[in-house]
C-alpha positions, 0 to 999 in steps of 0.5 A, spaced: 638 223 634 644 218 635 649 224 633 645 228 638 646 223 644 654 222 642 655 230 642 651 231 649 657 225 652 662 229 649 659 235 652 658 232 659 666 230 659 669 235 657 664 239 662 667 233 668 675 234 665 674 241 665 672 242 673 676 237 675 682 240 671 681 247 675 679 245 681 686 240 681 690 246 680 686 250 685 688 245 690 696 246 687 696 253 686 694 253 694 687 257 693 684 253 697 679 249 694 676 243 697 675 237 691 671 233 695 665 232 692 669 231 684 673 226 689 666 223 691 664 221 684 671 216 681 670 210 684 676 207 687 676 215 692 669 212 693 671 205 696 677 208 700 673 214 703 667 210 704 662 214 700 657 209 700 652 213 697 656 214 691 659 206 691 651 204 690 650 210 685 655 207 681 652 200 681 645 202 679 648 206 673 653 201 672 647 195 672 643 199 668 647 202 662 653 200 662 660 203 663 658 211 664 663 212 669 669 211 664 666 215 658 663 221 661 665 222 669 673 219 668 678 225 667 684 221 664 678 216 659 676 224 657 683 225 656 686 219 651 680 221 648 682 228 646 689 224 644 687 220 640 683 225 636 690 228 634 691 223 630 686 221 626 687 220 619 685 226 614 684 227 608 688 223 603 689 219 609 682 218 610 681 211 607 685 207 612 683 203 618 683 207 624 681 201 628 680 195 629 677 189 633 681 186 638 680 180 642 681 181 650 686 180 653 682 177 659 688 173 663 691 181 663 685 184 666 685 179 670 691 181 673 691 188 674 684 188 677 686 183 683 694 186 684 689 193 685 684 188 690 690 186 694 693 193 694 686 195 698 685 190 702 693 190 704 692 198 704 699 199 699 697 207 697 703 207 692 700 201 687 692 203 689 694 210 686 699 208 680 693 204 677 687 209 681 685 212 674 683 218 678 689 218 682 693 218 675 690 223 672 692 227 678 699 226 677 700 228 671 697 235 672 700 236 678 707 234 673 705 239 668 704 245 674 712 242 678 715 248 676 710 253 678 711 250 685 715 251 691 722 247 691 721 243 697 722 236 697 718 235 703 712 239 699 713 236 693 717 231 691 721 230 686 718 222 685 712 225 684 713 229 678 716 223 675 711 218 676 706 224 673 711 224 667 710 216 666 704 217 666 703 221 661 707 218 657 703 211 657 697 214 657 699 218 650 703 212 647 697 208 649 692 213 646 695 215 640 696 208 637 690 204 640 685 209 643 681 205 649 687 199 650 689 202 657 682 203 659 680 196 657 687 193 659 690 196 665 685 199 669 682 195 674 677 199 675 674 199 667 675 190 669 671 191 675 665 196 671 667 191 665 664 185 668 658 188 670 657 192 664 657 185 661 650 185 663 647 191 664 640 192 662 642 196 656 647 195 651 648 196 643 646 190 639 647 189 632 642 189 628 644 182 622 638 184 618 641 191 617 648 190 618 652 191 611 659 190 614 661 196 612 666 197 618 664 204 620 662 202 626 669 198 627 673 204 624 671 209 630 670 203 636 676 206 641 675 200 645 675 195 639 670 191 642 666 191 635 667 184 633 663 183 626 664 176 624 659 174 630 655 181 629 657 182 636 659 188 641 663 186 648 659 190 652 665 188 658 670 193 653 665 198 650 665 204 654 659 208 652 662 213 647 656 212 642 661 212 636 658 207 633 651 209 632 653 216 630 657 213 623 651 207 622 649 209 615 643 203 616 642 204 623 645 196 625 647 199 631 642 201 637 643 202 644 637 198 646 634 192 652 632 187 647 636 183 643 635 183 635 633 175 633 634 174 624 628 175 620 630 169 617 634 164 622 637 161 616 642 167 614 645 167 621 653 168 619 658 163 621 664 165 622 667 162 615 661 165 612 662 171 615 670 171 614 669 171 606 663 176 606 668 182 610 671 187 606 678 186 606 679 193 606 675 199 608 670 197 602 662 196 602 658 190 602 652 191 598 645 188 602 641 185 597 636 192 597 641 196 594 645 191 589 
């Protein structure tokens, strides 16, 4: 169930990035499609165009299950996903640790979410589409298709074909190295969702009593925001992707609304408790049903 559910978000994603790619290129080429409507579904449009229905469709989503928006609706979440695959350890290279938990970067965040709140209310386009998620998406496939289109500078300027380039650049190094990092860094709009994604109404939770510590669930985590010395997932940073709970070998994780309490209060983990029973590598920790 919990591999069909990751599957089912891969599929709408890939669905997402597959329309807006087509109906961007559209747009370039000059067939005349209007994008409206894909325009209406991404956040930051959607404040600057007024769609008020889609601003309170978010919330809701947002209030109830988390960072949706950035693992299924957002093209260029849907893409350093497909980036980072490329570099996934195979074979002989299988052991070694893919991920691991960060702690976050919260004063960056901070940062970049308020640099993007100004240039909102101050109407900078040039800082509101540089760190416009959507808006960055669009950059870098109006960048691949630049030779295709007409020359002249008035139509296409030669500025945008750079930041289309840059974009992509930091998007590749980003992804291919630390997955989520950009999403859970720069991007104003993954901080915004994060703080209210803090407290949705569903959220993955760890069950202590079940959980090995084994690290699968660490080793897939994009967003490296599973943190197994206090058994907790940041739910500011995770970004809905159902990794964790598709690899769980004891089913520890559960994307649930309650929150697990220890069969035996007595065996909470303790950070220095905690420390010593992690496996310094990618090695298994027994629980006392198995040894």
């Amino acid at each position: 169930m919990n591999t069909l559910i990751k599957n089912l978000r891969v599929i709408i994603s890939l669905a997402f990035m597959a329309i807006t790619t087509a109906t961007i290129v559209s747009a370039a080429v000059g067939v005349g499609v209007h994008y409206r409507w894909i325009v209406s579904v991404q956040i930051v449009p959607c404040f600057l165009e007024a769609f008020v229905a889609s601003i309170v469709a978010w919330l809701i989503i947002t209030i109830i299950f988390g960072r949706v928006y950035c693992s299924s609706v957002c093209p260029l979440g849907t893409l350093q996903d497909f980036i980072s695959r490329l570099y996934a350890p195979r074979g002989r290279e299988s052991s070694v640790r893919r991920y691991r938990y960060r702690r976050e970067l919260r004063g960056v965040r901070l940062f970049f979410l308020i640099v993007m709140l100004l240039a909102v209310i101050f109407g900078t386009s040039v800082i509101i589409y540089a760190l416009d998620p959507f808006s960055a998406y669009v950059h870098i496939i109006d960048s691949a298709l630049y030779p295709t289109m007409p020359l002249d500078p008035l139509i296409v300027p030669f500025s945008a074909f750079l930041t289309g380039i840059a974009t992509a650049l930091v998007t590749v190094i980003f992804s291919l190295r630390w997955g989520r990092l950009l999403c859970n860094t720069l991007c104003p709009v993954g901080t915004l969702l994060g703080y209210i994604s803090a407290r949705s109404l569903f959220r993955f939770d760890i069950n202590a009593d079940f959980c090995t510590r084994c690290g699968k669930c660490e080793d897939v985590c994009k967003s490296s925001c599973i943190d197994l010395t206090d058994l907790v997932v940041d739910g500011s940073r995770c970004v809905d992707c159902f990794n964790c709970i598709s690899v769980c070998p004891h089913n520890a994780i559960r994307y649930t609304t309650s929150r697990h309490r220890l069969s035996d209060p007595l065996m909470q983990p303790t950070s220095s408790a905690s420390s010593v029973s992690a496996p310094a590598s990618n090695q298994s920790v027994k629980s006392p049903s198995e040894s």
